[in-house]
N, C-alpha and C positions, 0 to 999 in steps of 0.2 A: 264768516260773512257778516257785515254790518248792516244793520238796517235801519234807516234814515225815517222815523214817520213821526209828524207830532200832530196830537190832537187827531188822529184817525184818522191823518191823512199821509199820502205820499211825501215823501219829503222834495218832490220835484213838484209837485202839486201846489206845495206852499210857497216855493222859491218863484213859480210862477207867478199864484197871486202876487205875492208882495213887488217881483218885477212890472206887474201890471200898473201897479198903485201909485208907483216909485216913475213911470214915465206918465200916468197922467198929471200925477201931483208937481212934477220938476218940468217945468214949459218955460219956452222963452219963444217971443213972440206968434205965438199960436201952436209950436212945432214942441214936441218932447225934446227935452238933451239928449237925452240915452236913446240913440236910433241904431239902427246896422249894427257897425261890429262891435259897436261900444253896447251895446245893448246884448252882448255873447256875455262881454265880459262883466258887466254888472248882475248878471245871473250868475257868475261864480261865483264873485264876491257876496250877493245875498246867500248863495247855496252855501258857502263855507261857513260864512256867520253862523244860519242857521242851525250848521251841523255842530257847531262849539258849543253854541249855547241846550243843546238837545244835547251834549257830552257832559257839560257844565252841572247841567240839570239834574243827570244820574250822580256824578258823586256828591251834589250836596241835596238833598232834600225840601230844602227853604227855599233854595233855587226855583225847584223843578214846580214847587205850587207857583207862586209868581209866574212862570213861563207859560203853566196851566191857566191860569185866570186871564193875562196879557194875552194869551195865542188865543181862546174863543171868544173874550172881547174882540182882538181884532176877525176872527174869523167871520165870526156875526157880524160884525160891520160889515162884512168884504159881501156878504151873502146880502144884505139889507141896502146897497147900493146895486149891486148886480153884476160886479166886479166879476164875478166867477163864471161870468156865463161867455163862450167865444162868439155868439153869437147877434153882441150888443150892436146895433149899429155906429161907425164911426162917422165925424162930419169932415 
């Protein structure tokens, strides 16, 4: 069995956030890009990344600190914006 978690989180947890991040940050005229189904498939593509780099990370060492200090810096930011919470209001 494989198990996907970085930083004490779910690994579908993470893939979240960062799909959260990833449609407010990429906008074109007020609307996200990544909406509907294109927004299925860009949570894959984060989720796989994520899982390489969390595979990456165990066989090298050097790696996996880097990943460590990069995942709670972004973490904490995601937490210090409010990004994590479903229940932000949208405009």
């Amino acid at each position: 069995m494989i198990e996907f978690a970085l930083w004490g989180l779910g690994g579908a947890v993470v893939t979240s956030l960062v799909l959260q991040v990833v449609k407010q940050i990429w906008v074109k005229d007020g609307e996200p890009v990544i909406k509907d189904r294109w927004a299925v498939v860009a949570a894959i593509v984060i989720g796989v990344a994520l899982s390489v780099a969390a595979y990456v990370g165990q066989l090298y060492p050097g790696v996996q600190t880097w990943l460590d200090v990069i995942g709670a810096g972004a973490l904490a930011g995601l937490v210090a914006c409010g990004l994590y919470s479903a229940t932000k209001p949208r405009p």
